[in-house]
MIDOSE-1310 file (N, C-alpha, C; in nm, 2 decimals, decimal comma, always signed):
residues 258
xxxx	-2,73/-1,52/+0,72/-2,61/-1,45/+0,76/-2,63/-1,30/+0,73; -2,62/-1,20/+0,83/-2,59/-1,07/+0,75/-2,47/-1,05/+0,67; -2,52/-0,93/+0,61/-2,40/-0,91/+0,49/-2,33/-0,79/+0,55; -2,24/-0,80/+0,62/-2,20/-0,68/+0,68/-2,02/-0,69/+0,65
xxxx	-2,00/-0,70/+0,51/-1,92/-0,75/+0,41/-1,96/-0,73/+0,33; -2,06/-0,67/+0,26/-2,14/-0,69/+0,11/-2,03/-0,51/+0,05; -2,01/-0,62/-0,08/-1,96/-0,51/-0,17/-1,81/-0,52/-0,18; -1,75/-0,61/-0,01/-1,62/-0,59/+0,00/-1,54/-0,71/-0,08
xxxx	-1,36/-0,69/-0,16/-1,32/-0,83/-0,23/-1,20/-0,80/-0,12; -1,21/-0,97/-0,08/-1,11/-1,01/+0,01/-1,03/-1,10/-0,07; -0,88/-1,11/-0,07/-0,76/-1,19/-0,13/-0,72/-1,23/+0,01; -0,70/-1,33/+0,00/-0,67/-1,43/+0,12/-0,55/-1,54/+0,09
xxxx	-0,44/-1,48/+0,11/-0,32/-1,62/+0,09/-0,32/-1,73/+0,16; -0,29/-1,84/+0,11/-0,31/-1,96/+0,16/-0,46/-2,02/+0,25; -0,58/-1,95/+0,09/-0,70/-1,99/+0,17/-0,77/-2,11/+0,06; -0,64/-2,18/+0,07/-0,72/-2,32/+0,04/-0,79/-2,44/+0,13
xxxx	-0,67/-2,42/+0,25/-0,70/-2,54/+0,38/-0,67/-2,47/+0,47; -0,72/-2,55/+0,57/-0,67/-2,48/+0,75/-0,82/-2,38/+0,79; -0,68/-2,29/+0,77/-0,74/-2,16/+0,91/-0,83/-2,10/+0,75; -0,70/-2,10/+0,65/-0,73/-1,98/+0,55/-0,87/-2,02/+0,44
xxxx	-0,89/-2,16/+0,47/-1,03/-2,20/+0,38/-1,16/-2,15/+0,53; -1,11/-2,11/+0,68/-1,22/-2,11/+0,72/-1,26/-1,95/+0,70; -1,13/-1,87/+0,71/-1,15/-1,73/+0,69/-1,22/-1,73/+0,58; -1,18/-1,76/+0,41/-1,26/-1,77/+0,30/-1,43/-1,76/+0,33
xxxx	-1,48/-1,91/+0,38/-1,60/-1,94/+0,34/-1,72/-1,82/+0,47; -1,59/-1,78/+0,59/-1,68/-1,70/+0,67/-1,73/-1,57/+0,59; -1,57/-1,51/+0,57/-1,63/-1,40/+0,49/-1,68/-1,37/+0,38; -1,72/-1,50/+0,33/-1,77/-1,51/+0,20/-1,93/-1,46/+0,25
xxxx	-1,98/-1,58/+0,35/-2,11/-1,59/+0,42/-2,16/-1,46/+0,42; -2,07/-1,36/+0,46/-2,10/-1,24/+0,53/-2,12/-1,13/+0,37; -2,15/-1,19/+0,29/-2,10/-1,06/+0,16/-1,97/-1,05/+0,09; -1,85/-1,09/+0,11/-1,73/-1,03/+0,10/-1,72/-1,17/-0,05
xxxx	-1,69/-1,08/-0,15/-1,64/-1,18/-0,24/-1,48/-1,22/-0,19; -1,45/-1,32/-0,25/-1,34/-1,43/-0,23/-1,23/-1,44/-0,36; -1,09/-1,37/-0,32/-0,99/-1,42/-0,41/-0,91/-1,53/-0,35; -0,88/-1,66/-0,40/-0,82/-1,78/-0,31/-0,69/-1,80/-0,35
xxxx	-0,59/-1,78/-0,29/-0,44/-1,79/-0,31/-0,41/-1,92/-0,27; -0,39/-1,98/-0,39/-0,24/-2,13/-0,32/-0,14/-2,12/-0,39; -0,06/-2,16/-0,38/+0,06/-2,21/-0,40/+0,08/-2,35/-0,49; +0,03/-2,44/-0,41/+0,09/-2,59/-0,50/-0,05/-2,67/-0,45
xxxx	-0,21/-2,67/-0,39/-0,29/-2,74/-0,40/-0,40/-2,63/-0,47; -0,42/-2,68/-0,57/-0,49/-2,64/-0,66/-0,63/-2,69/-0,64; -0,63/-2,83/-0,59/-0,74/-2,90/-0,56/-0,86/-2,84/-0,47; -0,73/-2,83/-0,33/-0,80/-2,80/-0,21/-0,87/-2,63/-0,21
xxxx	-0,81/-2,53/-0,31/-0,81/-2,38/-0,34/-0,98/-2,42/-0,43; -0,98/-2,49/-0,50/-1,10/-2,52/-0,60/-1,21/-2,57/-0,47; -1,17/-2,64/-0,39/-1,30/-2,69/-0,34/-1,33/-2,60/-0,26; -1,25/-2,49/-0,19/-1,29/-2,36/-0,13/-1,40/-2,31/-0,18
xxxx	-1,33/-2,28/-0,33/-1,43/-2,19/-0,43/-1,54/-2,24/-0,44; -1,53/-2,35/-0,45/-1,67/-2,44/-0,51/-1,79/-2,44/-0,39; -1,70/-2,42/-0,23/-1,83/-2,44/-0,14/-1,86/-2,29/-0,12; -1,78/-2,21/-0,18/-1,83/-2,04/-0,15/-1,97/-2,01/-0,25
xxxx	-1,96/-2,05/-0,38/-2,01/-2,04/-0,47/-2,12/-2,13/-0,47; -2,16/-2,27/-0,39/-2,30/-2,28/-0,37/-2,31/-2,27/-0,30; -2,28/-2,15/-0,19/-2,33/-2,14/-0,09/-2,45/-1,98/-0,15; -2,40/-1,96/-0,26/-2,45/-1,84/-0,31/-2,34/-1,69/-0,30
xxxx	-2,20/-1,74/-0,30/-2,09/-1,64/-0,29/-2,02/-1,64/-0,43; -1,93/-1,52/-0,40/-1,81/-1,50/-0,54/-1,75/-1,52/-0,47; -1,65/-1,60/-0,56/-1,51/-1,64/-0,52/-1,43/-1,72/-0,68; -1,28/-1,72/-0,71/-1,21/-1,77/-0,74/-1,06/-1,78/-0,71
xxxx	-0,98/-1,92/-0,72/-0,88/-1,95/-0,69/-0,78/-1,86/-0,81; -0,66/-1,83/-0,76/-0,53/-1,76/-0,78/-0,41/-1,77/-0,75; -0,32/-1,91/-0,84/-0,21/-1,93/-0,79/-0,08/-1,83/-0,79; -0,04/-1,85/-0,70/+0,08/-1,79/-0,70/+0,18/-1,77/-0,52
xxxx	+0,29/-1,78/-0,54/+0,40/-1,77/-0,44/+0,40/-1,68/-0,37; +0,39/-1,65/-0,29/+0,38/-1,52/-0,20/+0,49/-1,48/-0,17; +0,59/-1,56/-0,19/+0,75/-1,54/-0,17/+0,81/-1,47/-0,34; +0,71/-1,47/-0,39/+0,79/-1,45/-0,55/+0,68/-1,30/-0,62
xxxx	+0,78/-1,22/-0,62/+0,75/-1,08/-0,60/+0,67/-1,08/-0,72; +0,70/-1,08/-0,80/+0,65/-1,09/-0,96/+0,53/-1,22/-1,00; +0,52/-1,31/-0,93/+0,40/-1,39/-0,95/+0,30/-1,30/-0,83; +0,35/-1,26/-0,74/+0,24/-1,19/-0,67/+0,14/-1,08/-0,72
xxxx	+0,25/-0,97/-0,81/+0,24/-0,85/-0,89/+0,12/-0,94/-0,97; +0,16/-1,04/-1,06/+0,05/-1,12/-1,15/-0,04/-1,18/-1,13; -0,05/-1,20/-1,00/-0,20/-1,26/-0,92/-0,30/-1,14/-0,88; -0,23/-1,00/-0,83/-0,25/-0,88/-0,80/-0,36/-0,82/-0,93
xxxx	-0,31/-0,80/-1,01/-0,33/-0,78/-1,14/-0,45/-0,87/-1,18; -0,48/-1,02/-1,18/-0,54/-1,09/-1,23/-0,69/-1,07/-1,14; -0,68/-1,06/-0,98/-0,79/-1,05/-0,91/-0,82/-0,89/-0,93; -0,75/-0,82/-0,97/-0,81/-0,65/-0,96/-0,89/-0,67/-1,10
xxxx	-0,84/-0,73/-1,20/-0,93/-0,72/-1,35/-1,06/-0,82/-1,31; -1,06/-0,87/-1,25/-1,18/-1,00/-1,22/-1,27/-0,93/-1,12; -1,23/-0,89/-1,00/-1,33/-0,80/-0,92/-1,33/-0,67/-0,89; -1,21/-0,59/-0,94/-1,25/-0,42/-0,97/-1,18/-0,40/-0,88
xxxx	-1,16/-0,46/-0,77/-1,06/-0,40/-0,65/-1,02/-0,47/-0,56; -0,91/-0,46/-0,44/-0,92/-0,54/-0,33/-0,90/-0,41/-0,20; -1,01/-0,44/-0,11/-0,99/-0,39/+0,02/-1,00/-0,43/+0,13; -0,96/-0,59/+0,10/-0,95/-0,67/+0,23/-0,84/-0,79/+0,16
xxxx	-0,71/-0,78/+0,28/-0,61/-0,84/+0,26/-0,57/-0,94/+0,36; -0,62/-1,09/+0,37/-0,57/-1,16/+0,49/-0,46/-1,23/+0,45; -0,34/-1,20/+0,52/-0,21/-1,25/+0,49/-0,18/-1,37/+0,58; -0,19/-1,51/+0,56/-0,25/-1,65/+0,62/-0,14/-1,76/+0,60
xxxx	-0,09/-1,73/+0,46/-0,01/-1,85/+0,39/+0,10/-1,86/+0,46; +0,11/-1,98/+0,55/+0,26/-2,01/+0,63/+0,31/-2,15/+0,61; +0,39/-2,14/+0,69/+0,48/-2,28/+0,64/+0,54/-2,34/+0,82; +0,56/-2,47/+0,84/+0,66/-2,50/+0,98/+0,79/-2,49/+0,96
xxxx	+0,83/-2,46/+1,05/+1,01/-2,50/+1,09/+1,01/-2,60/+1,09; +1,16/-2,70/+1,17/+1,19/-2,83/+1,12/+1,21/-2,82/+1,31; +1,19/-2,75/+1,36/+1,21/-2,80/+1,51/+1,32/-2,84/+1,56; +1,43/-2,75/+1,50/+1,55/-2,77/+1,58/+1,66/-2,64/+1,61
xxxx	+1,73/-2,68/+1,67/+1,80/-2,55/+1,77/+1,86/-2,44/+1,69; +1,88/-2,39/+1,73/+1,96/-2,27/+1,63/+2,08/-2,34/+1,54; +2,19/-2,39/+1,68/+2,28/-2,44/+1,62/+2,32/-2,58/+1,51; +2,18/-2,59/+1,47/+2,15/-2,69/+1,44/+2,07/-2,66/+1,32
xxxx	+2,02/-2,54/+1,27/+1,91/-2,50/+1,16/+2,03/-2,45/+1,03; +1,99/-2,48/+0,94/+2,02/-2,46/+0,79/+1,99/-2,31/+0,75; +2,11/-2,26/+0,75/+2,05/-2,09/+0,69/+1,92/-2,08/+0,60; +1,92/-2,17/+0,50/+1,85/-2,18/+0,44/+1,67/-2,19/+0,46
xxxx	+1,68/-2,26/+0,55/+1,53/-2,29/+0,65/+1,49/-2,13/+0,68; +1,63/-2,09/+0,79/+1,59/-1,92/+0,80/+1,48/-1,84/+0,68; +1,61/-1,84/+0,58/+1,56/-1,80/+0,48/+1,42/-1,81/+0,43; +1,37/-1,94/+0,44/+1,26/-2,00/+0,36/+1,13/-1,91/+0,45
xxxx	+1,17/-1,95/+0,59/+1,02/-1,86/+0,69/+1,06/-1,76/+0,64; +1,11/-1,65/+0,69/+1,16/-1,53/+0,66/+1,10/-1,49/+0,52; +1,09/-1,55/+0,43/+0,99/-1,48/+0,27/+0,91/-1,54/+0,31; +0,86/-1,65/+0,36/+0,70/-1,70/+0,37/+0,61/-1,58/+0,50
xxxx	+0,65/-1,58/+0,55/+0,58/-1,52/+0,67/+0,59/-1,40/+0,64; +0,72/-1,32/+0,63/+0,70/-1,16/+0,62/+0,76/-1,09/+0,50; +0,84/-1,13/+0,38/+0,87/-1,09/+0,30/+0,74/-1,09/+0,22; +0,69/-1,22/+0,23/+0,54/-1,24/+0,08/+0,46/-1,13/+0,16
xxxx	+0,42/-1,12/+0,30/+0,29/-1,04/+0,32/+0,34/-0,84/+0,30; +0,48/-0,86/+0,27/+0,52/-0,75/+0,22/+0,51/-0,72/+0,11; +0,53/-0,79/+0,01/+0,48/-0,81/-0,12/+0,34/-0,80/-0,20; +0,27/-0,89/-0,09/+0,12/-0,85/-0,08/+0,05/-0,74/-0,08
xxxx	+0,13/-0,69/+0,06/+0,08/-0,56/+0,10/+0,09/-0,42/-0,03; +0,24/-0,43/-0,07/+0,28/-0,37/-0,18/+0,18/-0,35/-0,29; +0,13/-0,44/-0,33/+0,10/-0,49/-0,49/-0,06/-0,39/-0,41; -0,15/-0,43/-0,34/-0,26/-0,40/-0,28/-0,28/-0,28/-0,24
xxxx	-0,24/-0,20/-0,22/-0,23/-0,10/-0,12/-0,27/+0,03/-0,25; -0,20/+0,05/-0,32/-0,28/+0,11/-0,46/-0,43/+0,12/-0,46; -0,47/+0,00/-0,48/-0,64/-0,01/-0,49/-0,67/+0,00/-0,37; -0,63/-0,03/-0,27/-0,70/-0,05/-0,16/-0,72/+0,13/-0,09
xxxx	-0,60/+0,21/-0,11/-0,61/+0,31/-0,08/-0,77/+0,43/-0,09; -0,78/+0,40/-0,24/-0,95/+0,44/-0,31/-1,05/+0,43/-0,27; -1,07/+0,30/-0,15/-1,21/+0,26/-0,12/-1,27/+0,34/-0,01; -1,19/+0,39/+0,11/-1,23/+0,48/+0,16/-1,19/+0,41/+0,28
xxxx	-1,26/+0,24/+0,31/-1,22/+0,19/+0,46/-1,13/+0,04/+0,38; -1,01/+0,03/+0,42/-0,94/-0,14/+0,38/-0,90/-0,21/+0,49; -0,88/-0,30/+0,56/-0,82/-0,35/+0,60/-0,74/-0,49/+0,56; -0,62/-0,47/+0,65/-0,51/-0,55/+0,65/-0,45/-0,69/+0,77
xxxx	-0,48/-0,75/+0,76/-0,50/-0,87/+0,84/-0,36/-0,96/+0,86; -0,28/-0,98/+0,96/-0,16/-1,09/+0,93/-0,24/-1,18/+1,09; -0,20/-1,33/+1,00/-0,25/-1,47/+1,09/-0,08/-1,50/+1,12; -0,08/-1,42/+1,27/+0,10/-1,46/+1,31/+0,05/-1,60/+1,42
xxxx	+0,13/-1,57/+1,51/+0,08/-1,73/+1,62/+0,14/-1,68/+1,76; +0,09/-1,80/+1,89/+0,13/-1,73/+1,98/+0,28/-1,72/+2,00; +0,35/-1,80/+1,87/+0,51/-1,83/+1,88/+0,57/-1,68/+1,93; +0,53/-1,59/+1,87/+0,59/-1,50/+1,91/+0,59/-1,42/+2,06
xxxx	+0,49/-1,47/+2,12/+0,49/-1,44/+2,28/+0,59/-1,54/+2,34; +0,58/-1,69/+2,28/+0,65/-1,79/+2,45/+0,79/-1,81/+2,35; +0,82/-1,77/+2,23/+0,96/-1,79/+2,17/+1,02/-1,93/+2,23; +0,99/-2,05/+2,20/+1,01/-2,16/+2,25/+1,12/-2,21/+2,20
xxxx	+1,20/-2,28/+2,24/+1,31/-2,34/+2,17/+1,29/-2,42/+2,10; +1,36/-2,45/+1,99/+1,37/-2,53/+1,89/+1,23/-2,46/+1,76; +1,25/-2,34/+1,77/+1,13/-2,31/+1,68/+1,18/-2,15/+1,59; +1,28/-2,13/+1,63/+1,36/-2,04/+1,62/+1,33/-1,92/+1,47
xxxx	+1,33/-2,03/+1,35/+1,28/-1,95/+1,21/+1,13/-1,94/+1,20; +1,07/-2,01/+1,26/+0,95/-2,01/+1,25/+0,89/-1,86/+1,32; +0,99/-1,85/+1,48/+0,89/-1,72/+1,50/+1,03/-1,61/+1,49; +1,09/-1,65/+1,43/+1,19/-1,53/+1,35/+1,08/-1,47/+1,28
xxxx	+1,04/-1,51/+1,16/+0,92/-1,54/+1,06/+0,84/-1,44/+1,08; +0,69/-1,49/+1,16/+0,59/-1,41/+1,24/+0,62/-1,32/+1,32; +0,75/-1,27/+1,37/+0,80/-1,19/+1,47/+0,83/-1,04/+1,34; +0,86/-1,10/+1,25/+0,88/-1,00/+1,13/+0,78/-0,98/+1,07
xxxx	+0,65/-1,05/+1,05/+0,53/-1,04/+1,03/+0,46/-0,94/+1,09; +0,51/-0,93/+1,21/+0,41/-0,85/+1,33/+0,48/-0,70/+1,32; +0,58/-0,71/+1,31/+0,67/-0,57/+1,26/+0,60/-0,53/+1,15; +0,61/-0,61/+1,01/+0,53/-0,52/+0,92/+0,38/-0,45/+0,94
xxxx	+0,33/-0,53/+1,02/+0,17/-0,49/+1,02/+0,19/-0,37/+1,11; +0,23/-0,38/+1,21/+0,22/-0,21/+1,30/+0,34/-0,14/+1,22; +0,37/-0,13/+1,13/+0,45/-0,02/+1,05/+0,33/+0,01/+0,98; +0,25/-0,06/+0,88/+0,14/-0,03/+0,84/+0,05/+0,01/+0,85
xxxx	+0,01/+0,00/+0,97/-0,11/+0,07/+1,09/-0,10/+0,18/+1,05; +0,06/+0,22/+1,11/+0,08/+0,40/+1,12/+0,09/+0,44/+1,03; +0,14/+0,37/+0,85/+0,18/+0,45/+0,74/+0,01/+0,44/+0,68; -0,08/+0,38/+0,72/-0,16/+0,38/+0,58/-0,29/+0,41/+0,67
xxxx	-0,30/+0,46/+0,81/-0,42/+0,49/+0,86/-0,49/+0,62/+0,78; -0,38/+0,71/+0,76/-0,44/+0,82/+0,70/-0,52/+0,79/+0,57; -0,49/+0,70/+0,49/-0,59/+0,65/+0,42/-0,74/+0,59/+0,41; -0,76/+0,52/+0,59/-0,89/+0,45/+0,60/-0,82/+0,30/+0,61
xxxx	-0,71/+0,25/+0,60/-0,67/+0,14/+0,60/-0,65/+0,10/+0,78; -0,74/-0,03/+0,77/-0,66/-0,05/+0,93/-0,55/-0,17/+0,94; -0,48/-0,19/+0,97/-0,38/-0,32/+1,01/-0,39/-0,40/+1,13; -0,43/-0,55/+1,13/-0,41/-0,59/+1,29/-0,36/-0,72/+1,27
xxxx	-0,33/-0,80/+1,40/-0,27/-0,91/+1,39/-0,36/-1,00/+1,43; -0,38/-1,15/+1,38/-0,43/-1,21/+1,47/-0,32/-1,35/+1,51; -0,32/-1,39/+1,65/-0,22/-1,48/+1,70/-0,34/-1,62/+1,75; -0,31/-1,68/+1,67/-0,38/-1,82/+1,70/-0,29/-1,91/+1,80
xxxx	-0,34/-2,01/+1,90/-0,22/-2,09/+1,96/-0,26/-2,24/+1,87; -0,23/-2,34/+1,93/-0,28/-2,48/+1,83/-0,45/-2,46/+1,77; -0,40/-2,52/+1,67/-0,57/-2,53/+1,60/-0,54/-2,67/+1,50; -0,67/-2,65/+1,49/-0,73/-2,83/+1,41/-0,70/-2,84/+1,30
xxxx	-0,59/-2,78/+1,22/-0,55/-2,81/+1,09/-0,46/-2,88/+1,08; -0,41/-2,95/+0,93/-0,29/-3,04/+0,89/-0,14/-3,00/+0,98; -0,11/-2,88/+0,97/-0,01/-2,83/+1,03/-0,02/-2,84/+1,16; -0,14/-2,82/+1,28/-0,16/-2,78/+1,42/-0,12/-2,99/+1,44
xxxx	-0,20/-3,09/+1,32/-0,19/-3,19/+1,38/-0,03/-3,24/+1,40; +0,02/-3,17/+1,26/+0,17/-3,27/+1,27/+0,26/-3,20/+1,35; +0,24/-3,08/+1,42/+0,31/-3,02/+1,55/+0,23/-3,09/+1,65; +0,11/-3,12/+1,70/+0,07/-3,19/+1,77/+0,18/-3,35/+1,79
xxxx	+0,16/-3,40/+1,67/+0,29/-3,51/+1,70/+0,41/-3,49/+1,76; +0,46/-3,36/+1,69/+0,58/-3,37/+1,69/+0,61/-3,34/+1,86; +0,47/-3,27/+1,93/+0,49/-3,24/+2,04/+0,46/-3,34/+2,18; +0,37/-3,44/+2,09/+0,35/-3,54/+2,22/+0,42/-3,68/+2,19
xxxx	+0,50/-3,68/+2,03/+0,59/-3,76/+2,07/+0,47/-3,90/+2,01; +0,33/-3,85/+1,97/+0,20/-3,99/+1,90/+0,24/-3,99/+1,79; +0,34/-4,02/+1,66/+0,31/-4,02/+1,52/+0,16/-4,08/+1,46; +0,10/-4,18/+1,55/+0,02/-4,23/+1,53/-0,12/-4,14/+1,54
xxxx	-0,11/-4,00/+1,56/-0,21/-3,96/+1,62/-0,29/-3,94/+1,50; -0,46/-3,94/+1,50/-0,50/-3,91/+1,37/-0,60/-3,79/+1,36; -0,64/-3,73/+1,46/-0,68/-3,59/+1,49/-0,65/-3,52/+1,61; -0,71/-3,45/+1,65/-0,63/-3,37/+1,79/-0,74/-3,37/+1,90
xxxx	-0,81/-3,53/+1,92/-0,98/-3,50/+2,02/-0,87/-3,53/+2,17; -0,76/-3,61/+2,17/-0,72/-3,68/+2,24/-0,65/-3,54/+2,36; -0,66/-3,44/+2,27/-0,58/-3,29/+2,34/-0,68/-3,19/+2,43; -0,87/-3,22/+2,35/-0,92/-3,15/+2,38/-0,94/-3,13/+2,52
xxxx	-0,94/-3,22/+2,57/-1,00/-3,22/+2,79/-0,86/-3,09/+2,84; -0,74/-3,13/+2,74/-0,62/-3,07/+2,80/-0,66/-2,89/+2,75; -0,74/-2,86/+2,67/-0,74/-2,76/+2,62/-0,86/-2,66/+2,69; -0,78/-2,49/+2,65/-0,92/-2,43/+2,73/-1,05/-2,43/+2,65
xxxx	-1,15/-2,45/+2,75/-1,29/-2,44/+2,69/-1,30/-2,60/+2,66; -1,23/-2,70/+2,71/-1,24/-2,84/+2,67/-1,24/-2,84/+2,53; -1,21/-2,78/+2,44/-1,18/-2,81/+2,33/-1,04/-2,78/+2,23; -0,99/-2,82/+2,13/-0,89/-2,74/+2,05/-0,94/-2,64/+1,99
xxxx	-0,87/-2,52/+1,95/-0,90/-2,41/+1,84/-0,93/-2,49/+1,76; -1,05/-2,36/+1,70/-1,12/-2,45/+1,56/-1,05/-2,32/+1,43; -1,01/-2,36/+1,30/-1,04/-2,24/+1,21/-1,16/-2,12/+1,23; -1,26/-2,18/+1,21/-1,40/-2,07/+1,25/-1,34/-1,96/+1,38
xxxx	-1,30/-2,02/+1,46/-1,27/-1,95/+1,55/-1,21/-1,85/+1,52; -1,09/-1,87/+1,44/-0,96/-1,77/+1,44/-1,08/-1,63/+1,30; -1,13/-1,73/+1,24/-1,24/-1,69/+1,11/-1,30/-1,52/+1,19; -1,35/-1,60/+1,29/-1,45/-1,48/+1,35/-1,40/-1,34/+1,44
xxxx	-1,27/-1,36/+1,48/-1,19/-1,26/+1,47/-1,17/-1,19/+1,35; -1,11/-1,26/+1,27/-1,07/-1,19/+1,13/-1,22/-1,13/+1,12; -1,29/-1,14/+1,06/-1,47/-1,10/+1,10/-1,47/-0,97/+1,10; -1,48/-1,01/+1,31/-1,48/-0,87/+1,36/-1,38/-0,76/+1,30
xxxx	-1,25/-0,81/+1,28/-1,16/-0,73/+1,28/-1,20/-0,64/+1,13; -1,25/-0,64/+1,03/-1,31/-0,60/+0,89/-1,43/-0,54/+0,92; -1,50/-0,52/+1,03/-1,64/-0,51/+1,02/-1,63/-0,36/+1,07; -1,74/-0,27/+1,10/-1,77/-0,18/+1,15/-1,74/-0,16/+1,28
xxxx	-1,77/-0,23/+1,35/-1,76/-0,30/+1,49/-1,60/-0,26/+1,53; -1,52/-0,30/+1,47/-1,38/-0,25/+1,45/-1,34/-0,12/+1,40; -1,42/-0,02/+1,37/-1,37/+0,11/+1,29/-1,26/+0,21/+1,36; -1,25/+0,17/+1,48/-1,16/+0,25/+1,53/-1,04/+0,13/+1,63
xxxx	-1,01/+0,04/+1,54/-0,91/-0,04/+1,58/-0,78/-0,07/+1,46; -0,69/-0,07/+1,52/-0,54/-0,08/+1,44/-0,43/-0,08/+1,51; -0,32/-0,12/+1,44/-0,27/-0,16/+1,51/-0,21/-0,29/+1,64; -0,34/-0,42/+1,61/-0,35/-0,41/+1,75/-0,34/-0,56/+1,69
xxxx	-0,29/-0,68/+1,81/-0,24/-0,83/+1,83/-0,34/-0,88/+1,93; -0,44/-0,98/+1,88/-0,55/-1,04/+1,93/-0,50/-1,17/+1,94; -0,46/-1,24/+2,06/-0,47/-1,42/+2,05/-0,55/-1,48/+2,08; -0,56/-1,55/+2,01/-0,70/-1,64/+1,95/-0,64/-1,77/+2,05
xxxx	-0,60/-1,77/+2,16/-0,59/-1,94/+2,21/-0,65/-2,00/+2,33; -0,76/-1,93/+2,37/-0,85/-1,98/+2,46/-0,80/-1,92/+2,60; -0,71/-1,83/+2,60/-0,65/-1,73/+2,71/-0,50/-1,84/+2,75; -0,45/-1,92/+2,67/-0,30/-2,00/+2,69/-0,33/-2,12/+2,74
xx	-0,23/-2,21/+2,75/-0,26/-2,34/+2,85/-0,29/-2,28/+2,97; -0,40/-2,45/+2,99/-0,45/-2,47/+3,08/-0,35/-2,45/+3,21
C-alpha cells in the first residue's frame, strides 16, 4: 500500500463496525495512525485495533459519546496526549430512526438523531479544530446518506439528523479553509452493514433475511455498497489528490436505483 497518509492521526467516531471499521483499517493501510471511537462495543472497537496493528499500523480504541460534550473534550484530550495531534476527523457514528411518520415520532427520537448525527460531529469538530488548525493541511469528513436527497417518508429524524450534519460541514468549509482545513461530505445509499441489513428488512418486509446477496442483481454494478467502498472516498477525499476540494457532497450509491 502507499503511504500517502504517513504521519497523518485520524479519530474516527463510530469506527468499530460497518462503514467506520472499513474507513479505520483503509486509512490505517495507507500510513494514517488510527484513534477508534465507540460508544458501548468495546469488543468490536478492540478488534478494529487489533487488525490495524497486525497489519503493521497505529491505532487505539477511545470510548466515549459523541452526544456528550465533556466525554468528547476527554477522548479529545486522551488521543492528542497518545499521538501529538489530530488532523483527520471522520465524523461516522450514527444511529436509525424507528420509521415512522412525523405524526407518529416521539420528540424524543427527534432529539436523540439530532445530537447523534449533528450536535456530536459539532462537538467533535470543536474539541479538534485547535490542533488541527497547526498542521498546515486537516481535513474534516461527515458520513451523511442519500436520506437527505429522496427525504423519504417515515424517516423523518433520521434525515432531520444528517440534513444538519451537512449544514455543519459546509459552514466549516468556509470558516476553517483559511487554515488548510478542508470539509466534505460523503452520502452513502444502502451498504452491507448491521444497520444497511436491518433497514434492508424493514424495507422488503424479510425479517428472515440474513445478509443483503438477495438485493445484489437489484443493485447498481450488480452488487450492494461495500464499506471499502464508501472507505475509498473518504481516502481520496484526505489525500493530495483532493487539495483543492471543499466543501463538496459525494454519493457513494452506485449513481441511485436501478
Amino acid at each position: 500500500m502507499s503511504q500517502v497518509l504517513n504521519g497523518r492521526v485520524a479519530l474516527v467516531s463510530g469506527g468499530g463496525r460497518g462503514i467506520g471499521r472499513g474507513i479505520c483499517e483503509l486509512l490505517a493501510s495507507h500510513g494514517a495512525a488510527i484513534a477508534v471511537n465507540y460508544r458501548k462495543d468495546k469488543e468490536s472497537a478492540l478488534e478494529t485495533v487489533d487488525a490495524i496493528v497486525a497489519a503493521g499500523g497505529r491505532a487505539k480504541a477511545y470510548e466515549a459519546s459523541v452526544d456528550d460534550p465533556e466525554a468528547v473534550a476527554v477522548m479529545v484530550d486522551q488521543v492528542l496526549a497518545d499521538f501529538g495531534y489530530v488532523d483527520l476527523l471522520v465524523c461516522n457514528a450514527g444511529i436509525a430512526s424507528r420509521g415512522r411518520a412525523v405524526a407518529d415520532t416521539d420528540p424524543n427520537e427527534v432529539l436523540r438523531l439530532l445530537n447523534t448525527h449533528a450536535i456530536g460531529p459539532h462537538h467533535l469538530a470543536r474539541c479538534v479544530l485547535p490542533s488541527m488548525r497547526t498542521r498546515g493541511r486537516g481535513d474534516i469528513i461527515m458520513i451523511s446518506s442519500v436520506a437527505t436527497s429522496h427525504m423519504t417518508a417515515n424517516g423523518g429524524p433520521y434525515s432531520m439528523g444528517k440534513a444538519a450534519m451537512e449544514a455543519l460541514a459546509l459552514t466549516l468549509a468556509k470558516e476553517e479553509r483559511q487554515f488548510g482545513i478542508h470539509c466534505n461530505i460523503v452520502a452513502p445509499g444502502l451498504v452491507e452493514t448491521d444497520m444497511g441489513l436491518r433497514l434492508a428488512r424493514a424495507m422488503t418486509g424479510k425479517s428472515e433475511m440474513e445478509d443483503l446477496r438477495s438485493l445484489d442483481q437489484s443493485s447498481p454494478f450488480g452488487r450492494v455498497c461495500q464499506p471499502l467502498d464508501v472507505a475509498n472516498v473518504v481516502l481520496w477525499l484526505c489525500s493530495e489528490g483532493a487539495g483543492y476540494v471543499t466543501g463538496q457532497r459525494i454519493e457513494c450509491d452506485g449513481g441511485g436505483p436501478r
